[in-house]
Every structure is written in structure tokens, then in C-alpha cells.
N, C-alpha and C positions, 0 to 999 in steps of 0.2 A: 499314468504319466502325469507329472507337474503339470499346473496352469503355463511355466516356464517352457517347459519339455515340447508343448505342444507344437508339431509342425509348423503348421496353419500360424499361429500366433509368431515365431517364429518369423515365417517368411513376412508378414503384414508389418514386424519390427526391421527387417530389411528390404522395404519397399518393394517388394515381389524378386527381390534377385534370387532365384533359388541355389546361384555357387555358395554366396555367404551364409544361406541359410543350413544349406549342407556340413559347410567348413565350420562352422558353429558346434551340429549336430558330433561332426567329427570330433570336435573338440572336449564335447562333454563324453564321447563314452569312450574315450582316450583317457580321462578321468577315471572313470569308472560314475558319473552322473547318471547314466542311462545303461541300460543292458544293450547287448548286442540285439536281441528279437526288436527293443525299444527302437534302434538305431534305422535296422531294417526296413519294418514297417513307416518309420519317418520317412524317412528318403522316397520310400514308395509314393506316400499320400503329395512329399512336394513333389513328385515330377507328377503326379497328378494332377496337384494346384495349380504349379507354372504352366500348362496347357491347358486346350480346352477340354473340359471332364467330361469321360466315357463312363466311369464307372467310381466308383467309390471305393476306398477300401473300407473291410468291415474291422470290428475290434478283434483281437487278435489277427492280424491280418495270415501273420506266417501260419500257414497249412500242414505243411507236411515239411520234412524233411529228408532224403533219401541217402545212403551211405555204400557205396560198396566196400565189401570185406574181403580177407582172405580163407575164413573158416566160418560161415554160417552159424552152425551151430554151437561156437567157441563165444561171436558176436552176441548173438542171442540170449546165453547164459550171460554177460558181461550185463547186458543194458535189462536185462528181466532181475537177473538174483544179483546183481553190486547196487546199482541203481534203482531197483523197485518199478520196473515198467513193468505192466502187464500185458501178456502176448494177446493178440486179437484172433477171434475164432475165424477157424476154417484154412482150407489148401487156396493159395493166392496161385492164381493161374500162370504166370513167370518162376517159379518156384520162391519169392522172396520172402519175407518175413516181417507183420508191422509189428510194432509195439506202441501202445496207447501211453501219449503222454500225460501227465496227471490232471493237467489244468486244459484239456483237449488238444488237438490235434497229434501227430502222430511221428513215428521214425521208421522207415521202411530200410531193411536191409538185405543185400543182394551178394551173391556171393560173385564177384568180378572183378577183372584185374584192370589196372593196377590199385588195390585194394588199399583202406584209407584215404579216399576221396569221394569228395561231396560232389554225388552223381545229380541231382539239381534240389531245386527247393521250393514251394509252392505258396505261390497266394493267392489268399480267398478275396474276391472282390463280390462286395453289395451285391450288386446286379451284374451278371455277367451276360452279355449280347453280342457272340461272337461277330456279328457282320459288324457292328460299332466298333468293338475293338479290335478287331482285322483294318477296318479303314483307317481308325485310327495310327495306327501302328505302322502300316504304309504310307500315310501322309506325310510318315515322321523316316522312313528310307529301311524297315523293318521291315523281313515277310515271316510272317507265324508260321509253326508247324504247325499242323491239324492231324492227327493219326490219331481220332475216335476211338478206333478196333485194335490199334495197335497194343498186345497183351504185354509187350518185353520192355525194356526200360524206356522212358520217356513218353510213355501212354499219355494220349491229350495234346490240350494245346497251349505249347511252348513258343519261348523267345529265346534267343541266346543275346546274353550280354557280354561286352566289348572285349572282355577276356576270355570269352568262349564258354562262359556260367551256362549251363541249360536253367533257365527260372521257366518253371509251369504255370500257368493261369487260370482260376476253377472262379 
């Protein structure tokens, strides 16, 4: 990302307001200035900055992505042989399917209705301390999922955003 692009830099050009610096963000990849992953990851680091920091995001922040389909292995042929992902080894304990993105992290595909929607999406933070970021998040009127062992969709610990987004947190 630009010297411009930068979050952080960003908010410190609108005196910590993090709407304007968002409405900014929105504006450049409205553009096409920034990518969506760009766009994502920003937002995440300001609502980071405009609060007190639990954690950091790292580079590349977006993690994973997860998709449910309506033909598994219709999906899987699409995003390995049009697209060139490579399937990742082994039987995934939910029956789903990753594929390794090229530049790291990953696309998980699940076969579940109603199929063509983004079942959540994951971000990797620096250091992750769940009791930190559980209090945190409850300070803020938030309570995290936690389902450690849960093997079926939504394994780990999640938040749901204001539209009902499951976002994951590693």
C-alpha cells in the first residue's frame, strides 16, 4: 500500500476521526485506488487505532476466506482448474475443501445452503490473547464466540458484525 494508502497516516491527516478516515478509505476503493483485501485490512487497523490496542493487525491481515456452494466438487474444479489454486492435502474434518491462495492464506469451500454466500472471513492479528481481546470487545457491548472444538462451520473465535458478518479472529 502507498505512503497515502496508509491507514494510520490516514487517520493522523484527520485528526483521529476514524468516520472521515474510513469515508476516505471508501472513497479510494470506490476508485478502484486500493483493492478490496487493501480496503478490509484498513478499516480493521483504524478501528484498531481509534481504540485502545489489543492487538495489532499483521501484514496481510485477511486470513482466510470461507464460501458455501451448491456442488462442492463443481466449486473446487472452478477455483483449482479456471483459477489455478492449489487444493491443500488431507480430509478436512467438516467435509469442506481449502484451496491455498498463491500469495498465502487460503479459500475454504463448504457445501451449504443457501449457496454463494460468504460464510465468514478471517483475520490474522500479531499477537492474539484471547482474555485481552474477549475484554476488549465486551468493553465495547460485543460477546465473542469461542467454540475451540467446534469441527462444523464457524470453528474458533468469532464476532458477528452489525449485518450479521460472522468475521473470525486467529
Amino acid at each position: 500500500m502507498t505512503a497515502a494508502g496508509c491507514p494510520r497516516r490516514r487517520l493522523r491527516r484527520h485528526g483521529g476521526d476514524v468516520k472521515h478516515a474510513i469515508g476516505e478509505l471508501l472513497a479510494s476503493y470506490e476508485v478502484g485506488a486500493i483493492t478490496r483485501r487493501q480496503f478490509i485490512a484498513s478499516v480493521a487497523i483504524l478501528g484498531a487505532a481509534g481504540s485502545a490496542p489489543v492487538a495489532q493487525l499483521s501484514d496481510g491481515a485477511l486470513d482466510h476466506l470461507s464460501l458455501q456452494t451448491s456442488d462442492l466438487n463443481r466449486s473446487t474444479r472452478f477455483y483449482r482448474d479456471v483459477l489455478g489454486l492449489s487444493e491443500a492435502r488431507g480430509v478436512r474434518p467438516d467435509g469442506s475443501v481449502r484451496l491455498n491462495l498463491p500469495k498465502g492464506g487460503f479459500l475454504t469451500l463448504h457445501k451449504r445452503s443457501p449457496a454463494g454466500k460468504v460464510d465468514h472471513f478471517c483475520i490474522r492479528l500479531d499477537t492474539f490473547n484471547k482474555e485481552a481481546v474477549t475484554q476488549h470487545l465486551r468493553a465495547r457491548g460485543i460477546t465473542p464466540i469461542d467454540e475451540p472444538d467446534f469441527t462444523g462451520t464457524g470453528a474458533g473465535f468469532h464476532i458477528v458484525d452489525p449485518d450479521g458478518l460472522n468475521v473470525q479472529l486467529l
